[in-house]
N, C-alpha and C positions, 0 to 999 in steps of 0.2 A: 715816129714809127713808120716813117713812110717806105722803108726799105725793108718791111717786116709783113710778111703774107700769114694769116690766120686760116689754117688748113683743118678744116672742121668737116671730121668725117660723120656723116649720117646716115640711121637706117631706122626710117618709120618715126619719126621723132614729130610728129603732129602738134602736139602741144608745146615741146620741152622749146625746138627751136625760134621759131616765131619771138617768145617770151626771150631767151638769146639772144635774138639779131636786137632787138630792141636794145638789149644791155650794154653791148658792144659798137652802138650807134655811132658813139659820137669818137670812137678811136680812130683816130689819122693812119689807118692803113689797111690791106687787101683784106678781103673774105673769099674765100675759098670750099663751099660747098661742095662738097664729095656725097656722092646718093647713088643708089642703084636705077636703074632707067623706069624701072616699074614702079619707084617709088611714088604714085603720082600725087597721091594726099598730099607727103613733105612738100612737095614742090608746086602745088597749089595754095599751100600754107605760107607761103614765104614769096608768093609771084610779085607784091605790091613792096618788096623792100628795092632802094634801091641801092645803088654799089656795094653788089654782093656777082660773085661769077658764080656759077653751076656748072659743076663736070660733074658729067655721068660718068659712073666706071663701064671698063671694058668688061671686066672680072668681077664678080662680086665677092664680099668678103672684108672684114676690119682690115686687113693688113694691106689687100689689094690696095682700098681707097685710101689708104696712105700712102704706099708706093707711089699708084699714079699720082695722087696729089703733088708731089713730091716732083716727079718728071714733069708737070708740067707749069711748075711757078719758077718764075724769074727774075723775084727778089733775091736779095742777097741772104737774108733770113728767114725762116719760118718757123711756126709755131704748130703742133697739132694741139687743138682744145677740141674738147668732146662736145659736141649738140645737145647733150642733155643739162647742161649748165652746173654741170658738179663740179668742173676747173674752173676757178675763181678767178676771170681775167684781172684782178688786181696785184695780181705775183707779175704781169706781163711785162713793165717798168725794169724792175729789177732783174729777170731774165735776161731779159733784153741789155742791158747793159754788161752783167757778168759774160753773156757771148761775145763781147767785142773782143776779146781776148782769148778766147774759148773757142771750141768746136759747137760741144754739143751742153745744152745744160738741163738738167731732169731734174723736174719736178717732185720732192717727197714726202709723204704720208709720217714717215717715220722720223725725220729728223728731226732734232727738237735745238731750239725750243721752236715753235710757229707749227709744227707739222703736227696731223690730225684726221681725222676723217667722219663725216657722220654717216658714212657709205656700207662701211664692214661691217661683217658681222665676224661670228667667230671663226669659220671657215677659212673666209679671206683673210683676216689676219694671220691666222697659224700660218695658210698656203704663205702666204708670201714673205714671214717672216723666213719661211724654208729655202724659199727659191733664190731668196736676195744673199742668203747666206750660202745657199749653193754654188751661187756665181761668182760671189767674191769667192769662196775656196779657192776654185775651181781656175777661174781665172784671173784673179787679183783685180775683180774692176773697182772695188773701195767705192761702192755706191749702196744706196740705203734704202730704195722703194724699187727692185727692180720690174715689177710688174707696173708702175703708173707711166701712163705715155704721156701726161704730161711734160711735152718734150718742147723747151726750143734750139734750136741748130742752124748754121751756116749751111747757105743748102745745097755750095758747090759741093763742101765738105760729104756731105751726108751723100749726096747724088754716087759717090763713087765709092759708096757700100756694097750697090747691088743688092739691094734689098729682095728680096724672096716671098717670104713668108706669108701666104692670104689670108691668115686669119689674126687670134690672136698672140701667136709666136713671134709677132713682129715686135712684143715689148721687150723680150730678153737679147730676138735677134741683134737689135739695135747697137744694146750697152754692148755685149761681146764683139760686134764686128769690128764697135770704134774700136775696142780693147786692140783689138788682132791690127789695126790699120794706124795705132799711136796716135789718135785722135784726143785732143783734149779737151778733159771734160769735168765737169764737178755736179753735184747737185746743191738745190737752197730749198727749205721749208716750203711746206705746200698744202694749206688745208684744204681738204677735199668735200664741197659742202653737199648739203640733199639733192639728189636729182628733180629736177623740176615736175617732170613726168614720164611717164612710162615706164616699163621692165627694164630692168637690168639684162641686159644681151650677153653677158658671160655663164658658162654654165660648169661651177668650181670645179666636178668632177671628172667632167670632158675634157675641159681646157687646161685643168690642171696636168692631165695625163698628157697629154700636147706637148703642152711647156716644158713639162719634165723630160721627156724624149729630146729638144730639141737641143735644153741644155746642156746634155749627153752627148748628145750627136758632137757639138765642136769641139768636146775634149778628146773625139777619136780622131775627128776630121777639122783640121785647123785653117783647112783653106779656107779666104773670103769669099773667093767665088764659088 
């Protein structure tokens, strides 16, 4: 895995991370810390690991610190996993190899057999059973969790999306843009386990109206850029 950078976006994750870096100790490749500059607990919580990098964003926001994350790794691979330790670095192996041939490979909730989540509740399941079917309509992207960013990608690939979106529209942006840019891609089983600690940082109502807008947007407006 040494050619494979772990882009783990964070905000406020006090207890969840720490318990993480731990988890992830002994994997032969990058860490990539993404936080907001004010975060200063998270990065007091995590000052005694070591080979781990920390970028501050410029911009705050989920989508920002993937973006930048994104422009500034220089492996040939990356991975985004969430700091709350809900994405099960054990799918990482087999990701990782399905991209050798691949662009991009996404993580899902729904595929079976192996996919699962003990995260959802009812909400989130309906929304996203909505969105995923939206987008395959919509756009034929033949993918099955399109809200998990459980994502690993080639990261010349990905870099020349042009990624946008600071929040969290960067999960749908993603799958469509590869869509629009013939990027390939597939998804494999992904159970989604209990967050270690803290709030859930998505708020279904808000975000869900987001989302749905954005998925709109590219059926009027097709360009990448």
């Amino acid at each position: 895995m040494k050619d494979l950078t772990l882009l783990i976006p964070t905000k406020k994750e006090v207890e969840s991370l720490p318990k993480f870096l731990r988890e992830i100790d002994n994997l032969d490749c990058k860490k990539l810390i993404v936080l907001q500059k004010e975060d200063v607990e998270t990065k007091n919580a995590i000052k005694d690991f070591d080979n781990i990098e920390i970028l501050e964003q410029d911009n705050n926001g989920y989508g920002n610190a993937i973006i930048e994350g994104i422009n500034h790794i220089d492996s040939k691979f990356f991975c985004i996993i969430n700091a709350d330790g809900s994405m099960d670095p054990k799918y990482l192996s087999k990701m990782l190899s399905e991209c050798q041939n691949k662009d991009l490979i996404f993580g899902s909730r729904y595929q079976k057999p192996g996919g699962g989540s003990d995260d959802d509740d009812l909400i989130t399941l309906v929304g996203n059973y909505f969105f995923t079917f939206l987008g395959n309509f919509l756009y034929n992207l033949n993918i099955t969790d399109i809200l998990y960013t459980y994502i690993l990608a080639k990261t010349s690939s990905t870099k020349k999306l042009n990624l946008k979106s600071c929040d969290f529209r960067i999960c749908v942006e993603l799958p469509i843009k590869a869509k629009f840019s013939n990027l390939q891609y597939s998804c494999i089983p992904s159970y989604e386990r209990p967050r270690i600690g803290g709030k859930k940082k998505v708020n279904p109502l808000k975000d869900g109206l987001l989302i749905l807008c954005e998925i709109v947007k590219y059926f009027f407006n097709r360009k990448i850029n």
